[in-house]
Legacy VTK file of the C-alpha trace (Angstrom):
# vtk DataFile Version 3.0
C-alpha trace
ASCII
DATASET POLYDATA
POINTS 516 float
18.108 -21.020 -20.006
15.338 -22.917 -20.628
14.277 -22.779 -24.967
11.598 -20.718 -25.949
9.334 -22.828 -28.280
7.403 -21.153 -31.654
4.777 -22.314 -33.095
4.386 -20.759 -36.510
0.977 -21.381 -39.072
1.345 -20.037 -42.619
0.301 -21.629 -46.191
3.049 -19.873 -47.383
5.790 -21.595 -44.699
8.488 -22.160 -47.487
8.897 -18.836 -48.364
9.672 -18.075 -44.709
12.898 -20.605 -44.352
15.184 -17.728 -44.244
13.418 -16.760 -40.653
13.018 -19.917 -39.260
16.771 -20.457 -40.013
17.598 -17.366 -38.253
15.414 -17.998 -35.377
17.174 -21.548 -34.899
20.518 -19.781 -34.670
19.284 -17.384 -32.215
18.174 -20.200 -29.782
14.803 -20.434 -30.616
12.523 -23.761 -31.338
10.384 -22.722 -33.795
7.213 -25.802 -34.966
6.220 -24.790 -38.342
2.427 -25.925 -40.000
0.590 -24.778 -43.222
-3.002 -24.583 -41.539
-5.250 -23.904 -38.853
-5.604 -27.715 -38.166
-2.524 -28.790 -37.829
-2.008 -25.742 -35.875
-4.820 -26.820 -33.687
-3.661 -30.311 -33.231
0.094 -28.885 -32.319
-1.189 -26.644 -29.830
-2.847 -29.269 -28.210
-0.097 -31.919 -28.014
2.955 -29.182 -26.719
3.175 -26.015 -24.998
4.614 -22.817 -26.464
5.704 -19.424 -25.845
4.272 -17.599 -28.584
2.167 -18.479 -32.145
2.581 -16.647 -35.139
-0.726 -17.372 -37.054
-1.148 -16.170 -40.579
-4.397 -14.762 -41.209
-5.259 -16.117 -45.075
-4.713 -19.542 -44.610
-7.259 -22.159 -46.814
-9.463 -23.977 -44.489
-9.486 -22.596 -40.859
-8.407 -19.090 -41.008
-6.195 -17.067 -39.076
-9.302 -15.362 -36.766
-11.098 -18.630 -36.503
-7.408 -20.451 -35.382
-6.528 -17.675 -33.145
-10.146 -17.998 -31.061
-10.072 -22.036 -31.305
-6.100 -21.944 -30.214
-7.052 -19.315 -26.922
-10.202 -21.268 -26.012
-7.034 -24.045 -25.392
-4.828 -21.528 -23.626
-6.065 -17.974 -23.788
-2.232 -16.946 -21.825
0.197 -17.433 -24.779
0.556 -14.699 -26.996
-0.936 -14.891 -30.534
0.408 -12.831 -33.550
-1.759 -12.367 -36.487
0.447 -11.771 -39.934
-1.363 -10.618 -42.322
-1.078 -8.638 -45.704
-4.648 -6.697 -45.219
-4.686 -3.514 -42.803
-8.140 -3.398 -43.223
-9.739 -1.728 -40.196
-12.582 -4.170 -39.744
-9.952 -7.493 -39.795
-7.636 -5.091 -37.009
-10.797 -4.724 -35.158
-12.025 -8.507 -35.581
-8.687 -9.556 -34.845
-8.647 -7.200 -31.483
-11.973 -8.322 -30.751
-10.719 -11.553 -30.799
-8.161 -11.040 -28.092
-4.815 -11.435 -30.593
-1.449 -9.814 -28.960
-0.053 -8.222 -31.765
0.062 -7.697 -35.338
2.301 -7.771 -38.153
1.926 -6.543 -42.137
3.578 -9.065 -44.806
6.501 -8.987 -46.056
7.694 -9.130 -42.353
11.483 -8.677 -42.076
13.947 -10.841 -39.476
14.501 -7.882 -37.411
10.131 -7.542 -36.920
9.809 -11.050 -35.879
12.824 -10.966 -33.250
11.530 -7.730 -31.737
8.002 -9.256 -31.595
9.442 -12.513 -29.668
11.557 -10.319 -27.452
8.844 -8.379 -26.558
6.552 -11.441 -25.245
9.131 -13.963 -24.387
11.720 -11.927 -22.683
9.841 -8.511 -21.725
9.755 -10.265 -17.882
13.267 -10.913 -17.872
14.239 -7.767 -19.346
12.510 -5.956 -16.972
13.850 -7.683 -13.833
16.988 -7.135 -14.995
16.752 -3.628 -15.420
14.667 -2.950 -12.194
17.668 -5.237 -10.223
20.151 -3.192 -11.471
18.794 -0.065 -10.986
18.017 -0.489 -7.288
21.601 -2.185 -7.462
22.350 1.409 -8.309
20.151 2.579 -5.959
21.255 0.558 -2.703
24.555 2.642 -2.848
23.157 6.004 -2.793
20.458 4.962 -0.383
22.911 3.493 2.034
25.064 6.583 1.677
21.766 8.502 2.402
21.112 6.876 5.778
24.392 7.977 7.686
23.531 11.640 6.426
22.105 13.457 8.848
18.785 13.906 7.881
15.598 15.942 8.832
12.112 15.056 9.087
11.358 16.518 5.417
14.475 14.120 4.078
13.533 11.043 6.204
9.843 10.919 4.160
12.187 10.916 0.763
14.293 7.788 1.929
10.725 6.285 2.823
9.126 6.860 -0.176
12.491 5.424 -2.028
12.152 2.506 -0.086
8.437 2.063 -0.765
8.661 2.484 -4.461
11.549 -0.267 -4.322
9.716 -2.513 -2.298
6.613 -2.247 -4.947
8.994 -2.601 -7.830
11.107 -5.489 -6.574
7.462 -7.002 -5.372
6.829 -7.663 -9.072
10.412 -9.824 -9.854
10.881 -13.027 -8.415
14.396 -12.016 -7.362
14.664 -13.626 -3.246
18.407 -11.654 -3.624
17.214 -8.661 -4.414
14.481 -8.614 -1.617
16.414 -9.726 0.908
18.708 -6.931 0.457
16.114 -4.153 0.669
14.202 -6.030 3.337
17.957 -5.440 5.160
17.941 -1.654 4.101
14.712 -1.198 5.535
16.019 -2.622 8.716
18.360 -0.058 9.132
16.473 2.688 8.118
14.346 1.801 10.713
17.392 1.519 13.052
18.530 4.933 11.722
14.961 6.348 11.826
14.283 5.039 15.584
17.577 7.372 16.820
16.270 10.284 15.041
12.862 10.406 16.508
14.942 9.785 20.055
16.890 12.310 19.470
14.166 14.758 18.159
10.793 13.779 19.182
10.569 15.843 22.652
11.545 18.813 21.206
8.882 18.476 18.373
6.521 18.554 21.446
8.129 21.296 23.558
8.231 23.967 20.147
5.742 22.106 17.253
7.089 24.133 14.951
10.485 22.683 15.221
8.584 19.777 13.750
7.088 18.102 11.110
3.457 18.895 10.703
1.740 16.016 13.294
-1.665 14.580 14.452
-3.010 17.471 16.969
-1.888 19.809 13.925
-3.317 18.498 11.104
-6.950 19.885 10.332
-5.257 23.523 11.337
-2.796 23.508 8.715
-4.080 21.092 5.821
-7.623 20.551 6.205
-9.548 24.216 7.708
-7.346 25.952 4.920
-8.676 24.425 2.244
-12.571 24.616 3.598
-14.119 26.937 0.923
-17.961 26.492 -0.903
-17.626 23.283 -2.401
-17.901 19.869 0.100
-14.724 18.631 1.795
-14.766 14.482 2.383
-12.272 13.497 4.518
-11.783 9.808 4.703
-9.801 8.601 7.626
-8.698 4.881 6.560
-7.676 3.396 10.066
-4.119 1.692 9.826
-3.291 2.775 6.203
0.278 2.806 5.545
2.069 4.570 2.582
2.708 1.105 0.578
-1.161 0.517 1.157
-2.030 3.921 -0.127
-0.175 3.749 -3.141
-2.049 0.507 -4.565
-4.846 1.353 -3.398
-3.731 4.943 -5.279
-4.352 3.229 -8.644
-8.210 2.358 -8.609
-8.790 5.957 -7.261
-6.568 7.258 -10.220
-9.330 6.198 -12.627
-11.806 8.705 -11.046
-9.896 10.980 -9.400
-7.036 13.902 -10.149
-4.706 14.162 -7.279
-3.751 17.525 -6.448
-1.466 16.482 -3.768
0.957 13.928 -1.949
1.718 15.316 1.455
2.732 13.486 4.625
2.410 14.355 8.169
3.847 12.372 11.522
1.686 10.345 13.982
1.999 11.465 17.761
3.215 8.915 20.037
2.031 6.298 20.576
0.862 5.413 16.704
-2.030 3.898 18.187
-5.788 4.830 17.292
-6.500 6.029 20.801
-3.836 8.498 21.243
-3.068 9.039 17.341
-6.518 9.761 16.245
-8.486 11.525 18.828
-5.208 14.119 18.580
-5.937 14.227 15.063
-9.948 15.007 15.785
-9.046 17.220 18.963
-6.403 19.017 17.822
-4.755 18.456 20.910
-1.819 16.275 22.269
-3.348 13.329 24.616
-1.901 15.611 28.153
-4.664 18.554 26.904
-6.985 16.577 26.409
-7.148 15.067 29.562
-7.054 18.296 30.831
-9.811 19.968 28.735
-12.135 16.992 28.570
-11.885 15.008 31.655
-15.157 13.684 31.285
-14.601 11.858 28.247
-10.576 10.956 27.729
-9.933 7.710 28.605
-6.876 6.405 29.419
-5.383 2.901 29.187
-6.667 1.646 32.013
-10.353 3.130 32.051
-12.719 0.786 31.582
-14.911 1.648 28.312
-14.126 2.389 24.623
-11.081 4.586 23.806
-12.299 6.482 20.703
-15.943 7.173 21.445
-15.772 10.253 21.190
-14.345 11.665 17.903
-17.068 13.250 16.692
-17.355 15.966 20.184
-13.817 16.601 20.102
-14.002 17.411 16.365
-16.936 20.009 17.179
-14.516 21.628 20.074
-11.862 21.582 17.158
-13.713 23.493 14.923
-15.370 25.933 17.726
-12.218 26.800 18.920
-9.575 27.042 16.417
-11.408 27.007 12.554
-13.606 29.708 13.934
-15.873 29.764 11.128
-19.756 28.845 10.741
-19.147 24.991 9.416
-21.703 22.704 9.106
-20.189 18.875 9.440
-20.983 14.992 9.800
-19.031 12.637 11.146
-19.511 8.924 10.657
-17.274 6.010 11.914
-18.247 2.637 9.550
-17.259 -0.026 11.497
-18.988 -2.761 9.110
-19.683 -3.412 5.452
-23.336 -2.449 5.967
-22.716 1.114 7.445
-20.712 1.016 4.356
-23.392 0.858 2.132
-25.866 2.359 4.464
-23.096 5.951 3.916
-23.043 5.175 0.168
-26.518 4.992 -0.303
-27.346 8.362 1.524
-24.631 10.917 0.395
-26.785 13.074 -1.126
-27.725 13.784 2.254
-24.229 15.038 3.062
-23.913 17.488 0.113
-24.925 20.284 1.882
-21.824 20.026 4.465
-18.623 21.975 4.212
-17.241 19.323 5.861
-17.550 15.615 6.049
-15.700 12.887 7.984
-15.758 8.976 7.445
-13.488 7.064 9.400
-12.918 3.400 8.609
-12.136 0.877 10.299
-11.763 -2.052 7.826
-7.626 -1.895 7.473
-7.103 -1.533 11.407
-9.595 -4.474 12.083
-7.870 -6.831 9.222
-3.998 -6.070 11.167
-5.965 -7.506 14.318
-7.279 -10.283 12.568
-4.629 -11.372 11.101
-3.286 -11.419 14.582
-6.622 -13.184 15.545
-7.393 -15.441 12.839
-5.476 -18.182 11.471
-7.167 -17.896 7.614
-5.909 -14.630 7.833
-2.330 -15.057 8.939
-1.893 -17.665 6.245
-3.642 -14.422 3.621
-1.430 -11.832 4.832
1.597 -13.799 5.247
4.225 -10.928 4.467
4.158 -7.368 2.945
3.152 -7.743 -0.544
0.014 -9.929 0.993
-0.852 -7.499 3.488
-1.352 -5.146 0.737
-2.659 -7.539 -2.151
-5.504 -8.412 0.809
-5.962 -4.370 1.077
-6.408 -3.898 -2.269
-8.729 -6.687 -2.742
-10.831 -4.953 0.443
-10.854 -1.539 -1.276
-11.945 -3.333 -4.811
-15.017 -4.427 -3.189
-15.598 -2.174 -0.397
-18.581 0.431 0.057
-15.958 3.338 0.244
-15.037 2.754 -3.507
-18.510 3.148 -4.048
-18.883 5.850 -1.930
-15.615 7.078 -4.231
-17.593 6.625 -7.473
-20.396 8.499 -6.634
-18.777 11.032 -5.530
-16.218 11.357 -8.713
-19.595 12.324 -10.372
-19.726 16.041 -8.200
-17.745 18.996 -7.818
-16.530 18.218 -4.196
-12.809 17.628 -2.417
-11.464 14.183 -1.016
-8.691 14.081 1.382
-7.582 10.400 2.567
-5.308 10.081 5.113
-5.103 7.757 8.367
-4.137 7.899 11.706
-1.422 5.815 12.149
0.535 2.528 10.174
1.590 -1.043 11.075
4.729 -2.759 11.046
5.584 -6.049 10.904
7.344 -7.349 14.114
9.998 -10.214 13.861
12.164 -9.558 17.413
10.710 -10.314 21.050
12.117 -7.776 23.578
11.562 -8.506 27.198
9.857 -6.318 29.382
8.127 -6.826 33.133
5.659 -4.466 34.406
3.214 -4.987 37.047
-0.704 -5.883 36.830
-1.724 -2.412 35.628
0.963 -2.324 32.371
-1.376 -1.861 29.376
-1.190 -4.692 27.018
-0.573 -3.066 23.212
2.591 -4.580 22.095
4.234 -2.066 20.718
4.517 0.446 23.294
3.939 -0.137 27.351
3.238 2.145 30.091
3.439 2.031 33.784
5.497 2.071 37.083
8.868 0.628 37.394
9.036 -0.905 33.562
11.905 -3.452 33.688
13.239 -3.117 29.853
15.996 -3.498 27.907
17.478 -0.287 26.996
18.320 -0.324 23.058
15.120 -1.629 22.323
13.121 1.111 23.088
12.021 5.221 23.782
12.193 5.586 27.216
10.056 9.098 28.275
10.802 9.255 32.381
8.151 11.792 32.284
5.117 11.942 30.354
4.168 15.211 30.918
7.376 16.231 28.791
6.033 14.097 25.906
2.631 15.513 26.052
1.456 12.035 27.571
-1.037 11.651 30.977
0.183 10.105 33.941
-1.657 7.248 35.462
0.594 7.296 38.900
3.072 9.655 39.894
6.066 7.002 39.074
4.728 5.821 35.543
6.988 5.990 32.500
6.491 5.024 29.201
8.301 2.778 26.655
8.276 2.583 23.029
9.831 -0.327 20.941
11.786 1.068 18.240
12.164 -0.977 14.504
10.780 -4.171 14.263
10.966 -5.359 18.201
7.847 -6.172 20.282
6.960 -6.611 24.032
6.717 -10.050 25.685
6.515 -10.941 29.198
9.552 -13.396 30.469
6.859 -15.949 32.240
5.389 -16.400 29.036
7.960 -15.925 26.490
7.035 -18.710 24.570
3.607 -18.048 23.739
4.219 -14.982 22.909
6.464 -15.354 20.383
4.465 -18.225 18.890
1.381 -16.108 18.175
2.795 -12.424 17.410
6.048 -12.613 15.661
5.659 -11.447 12.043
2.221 -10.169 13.046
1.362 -6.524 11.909
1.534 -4.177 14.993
1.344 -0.416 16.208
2.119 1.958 18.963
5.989 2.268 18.161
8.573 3.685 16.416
9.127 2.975 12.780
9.086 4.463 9.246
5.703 2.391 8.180
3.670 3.416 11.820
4.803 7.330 11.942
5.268 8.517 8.124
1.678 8.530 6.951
-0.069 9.762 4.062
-2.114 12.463 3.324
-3.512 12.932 -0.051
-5.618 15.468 -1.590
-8.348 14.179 -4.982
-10.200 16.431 -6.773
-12.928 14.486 -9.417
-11.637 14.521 -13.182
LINES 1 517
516 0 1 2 3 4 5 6 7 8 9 10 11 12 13 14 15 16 17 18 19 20 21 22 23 24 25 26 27 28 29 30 31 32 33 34 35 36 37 38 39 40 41 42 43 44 45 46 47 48 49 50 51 52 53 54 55 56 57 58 59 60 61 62 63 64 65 66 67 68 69 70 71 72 73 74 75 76 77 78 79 80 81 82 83 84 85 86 87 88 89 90 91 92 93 94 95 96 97 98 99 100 101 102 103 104 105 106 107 108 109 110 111 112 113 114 115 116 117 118 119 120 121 122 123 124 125 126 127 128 129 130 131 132 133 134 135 136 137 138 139 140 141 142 143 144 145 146 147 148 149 150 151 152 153 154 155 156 157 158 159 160 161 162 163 164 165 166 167 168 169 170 171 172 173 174 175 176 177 178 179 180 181 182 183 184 185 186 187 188 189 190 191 192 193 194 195 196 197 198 199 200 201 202 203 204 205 206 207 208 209 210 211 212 213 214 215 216 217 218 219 220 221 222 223 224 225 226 227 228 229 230 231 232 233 234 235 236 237 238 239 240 241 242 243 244 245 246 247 248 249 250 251 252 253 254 255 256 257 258 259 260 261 262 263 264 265 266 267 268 269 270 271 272 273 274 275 276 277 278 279 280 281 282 283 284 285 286 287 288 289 290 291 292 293 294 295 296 297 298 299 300 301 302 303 304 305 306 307 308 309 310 311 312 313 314 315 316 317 318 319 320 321 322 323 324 325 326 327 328 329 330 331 332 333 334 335 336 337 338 339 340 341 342 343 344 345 346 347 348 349 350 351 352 353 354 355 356 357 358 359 360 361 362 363 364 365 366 367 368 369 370 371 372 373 374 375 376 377 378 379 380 381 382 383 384 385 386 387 388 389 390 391 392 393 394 395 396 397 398 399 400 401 402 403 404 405 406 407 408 409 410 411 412 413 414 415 416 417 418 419 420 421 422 423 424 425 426 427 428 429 430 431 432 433 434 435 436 437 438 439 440 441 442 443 444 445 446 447 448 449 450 451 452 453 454 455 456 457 458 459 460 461 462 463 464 465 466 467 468 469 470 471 472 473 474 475 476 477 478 479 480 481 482 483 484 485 486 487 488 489 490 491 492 493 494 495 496 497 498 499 500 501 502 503 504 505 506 507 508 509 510 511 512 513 514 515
């Protein structure tokens, strides 16, 4: 291990032999000076960990060291030691961006605590965290042959999640390779679950875990009372997403609840999120409004028509006088264009703003090569969603509305995963082209790679033709066509897709903020 290098400033140096002595022994380099100068000039000429900086010293004192030494390099930690605990010097010395303090006569055992705590806090930490999802691993892997339910396959989810965050933080390759592994067979595990289950979720919904047609019925018309609901529909959010995004909002808002639901299939906008807005499964729909559900191959936009099927929602199942807006903000200047007029939206019971930012940033990544290179993995994808949110209109939106007595509820339709296997398929002209999911007549497929529903009806799904079928790629595996293999692979694998089965597309948040 590389030696961690002290440099120590103190008039009074002699008297502290006994510690530098110790701290030798321990490992430590430790440069000692008697004054802000020297200091000055040592700083300059070598790099170290961490500066002890005694705050009498003749000459240049301790304060006017400390801001000369961190216009030089403001990220190594500074330790005033000082024999006054005058508030004004704490303050000047906080003010003046020190680390840490300590009150002469220091003791041994102060001064190795102190260096622990700045030179090996990171390595401590890793180590703990890696042994603790060591732990962790076991019991998780143990969890997976279980045989789970929907409820318990949302706890192994959110294990993995927090793991994945945590390990994010340690640059331990060992450690996430194993959990990106353990995710890989969750998924695997995951994908014969919703095989196994999902048709008879549709034939008896409440067999099931609460899903898209369901969700304003049993979370959001409940809850409608006298104060305004805002219910922000972030398109493409996935759990990992939420929950860094989670920690801006945290600042403004008390959450009242973590809930999940389960995305329909396919988890993709057009089915996914005009079931959410109908309260219907994409078969009704058809059937109720033929004059505006579109299917894959209809020429014209797929979700045009939210807002009417959210009025026929309310009509017929909420029952209730409930005055509402809906707004879809599709660009940063309906953004601001929302923030600017919420007053105007005050007097609703209910309001609805979908965005579109996160589902149009997983196609350009696909789209753009400055953004494949920004969201190269997982912890970019979310570092770039996070730096969205930061700067978006909806935190504004956010902030203005921490300042009322209203309700937020922010959810999404649907997730994204990240596809690394190409699985063959041939369909004819008509197939529809998301990569993730496929359907028309005589699908040539390979079998373990994917859902196959014979009938759509059964799944709640229109037919185009009398002979079409759909597919569904299960874990990480997407769609290619054999006469183009090549180029497919080439400009989709490890792209950030939907329409499938996984953990990250059909587990999705929903999350309930009340202003604090």
């Amino acid at each position: 291990m590389q030696e961690t290098n002290i440099l120590w400033a103190d008039d009074e140096i002699d008297l502290l032999k006994p510690h530098i002595m110790l701290l030798n022994e321990k490992g430590y380099g430790v440069k000692t000076v008697t004054n802000g100068h020297d200091a000055v000039e040592a700083f300059k000429n070598s790099f170290y960990d961490l500066v002890f900086l005694d705050e009498n010293m003749p000459g240049l004192t301790g304060l006017e060291t400390l801001g000369i030494l961190k216009g030089i390099n403001p990220t190594v930690p500074m330790v005033m030691i000082t024999k006054n605990e005058e508030e004004f010097l704490m303050e000047d010395a906080i003010g003046s961006q020190i680390d840490d303090y300590l009150i002469k006569p220091v003791n041994p055992k102060q001064v190795l605590l102190t260096i622990k705590k700045f030179t090996e806090n990171k390595r401590l930490v890793s180590e703990r965290t890696s042994m603790a999802y060591q732990q962790e691993f076991r019991t998780l892997g143990m969890t997976l042959n279980d045989n789970l339910d929907f409820n318990e396959w949302v706890d192994v989810y959110k294990k993995l999640v927090y793991w994945e965050l945590s390990l994010e933080k340690l640059e331990d390759e060992g450690m996430h390779e194993i959990l990106t592994m353990q995710k890989a067979e969750a998924n695997a595990q995951f994908s014969k679950f919703v095989e196994k289950n999902y048709l008879h979720w549709v034939k008896d919904p409440e067999s099931g875990p609460v899903s898209s047609p369901q969700l304003f019925k049993k979370k959001v018309f409940p809850v409608l009372d006298n104060k305004p609901t805002f219910f922000f529909l972030i398109d493409n959010l996935r759990y990992d997403q939420w929950k860094v995004i989670h920690e801006i909002i945290g600042n403004y808002y008390r959450m009242d609840a973590e809930e999940t639901y389960y995305s329909i299939l396919p988890t993709a906008t057009q089915y996914a999120r005009n079931a959410i807005f109908s309260g219907m499964m994409p078969l009704d729909m058809e059937k109720n409004f033929p004059h505006i559900w579109q299917n894959d191959e209809d020429e014209g936009g797929k979700n045009l028509h939210e807002e009417e099927f959210l009025a026929a929602q309310i009509k017929n199942t909420f029952r209730k006088e409930c005055k509402f807006s809906y707004h879809k903000i599709l660009t940063l200047e309906q953004g601001r264009d929302i923030t600017d007029n919420l007053s105007n939206l005050m007097g609703n019971d209910l309001n609805v703003l979908v965005y579109n930012f996160v589902d149009m940033l997983s196609h350009a990544r696909t789209d753009m090569a400055m953004i494949r290179e920004l969201a190269s993995d997982e912890a970019a994808y979310r570092s770039l969603t996070l730096s969205w949110f930061k700067h978006s209109p909806l935190l504004d939106t956010l902030k203005w509305l921490a300042q009322k007595n209203v309700r937020v509820i922010l959810t999404t339709d649907h997730g994204t995963i990240r596809v690394k296997h190409a699985s063959k398929v041939i369909g004819d002209r008509n197939t529809n082209s998301n990569l993730r999911y496929k359907q028309g007549k005589n699908l040539n497929f390979i079998d373990k790679d994917v859902l196959h529903i014979k009938n759509p009806h059964e799944a709640k799904l229109p037919k185009l033709h009398v002979s079409s079928s759909f597919i569904f790629a299960k874990e990480d595996t997407y769609f290619v066509y054999p006469n183009n293999y090549n180029q497919f692979v080439n400009y989709f694998n490890e792209t950030f897709q939907h329409g499938g089965i996984s953990l990250e597309e059909m587990i999705i948040p929903y999350i309930t903020y009340t202003p604090k």
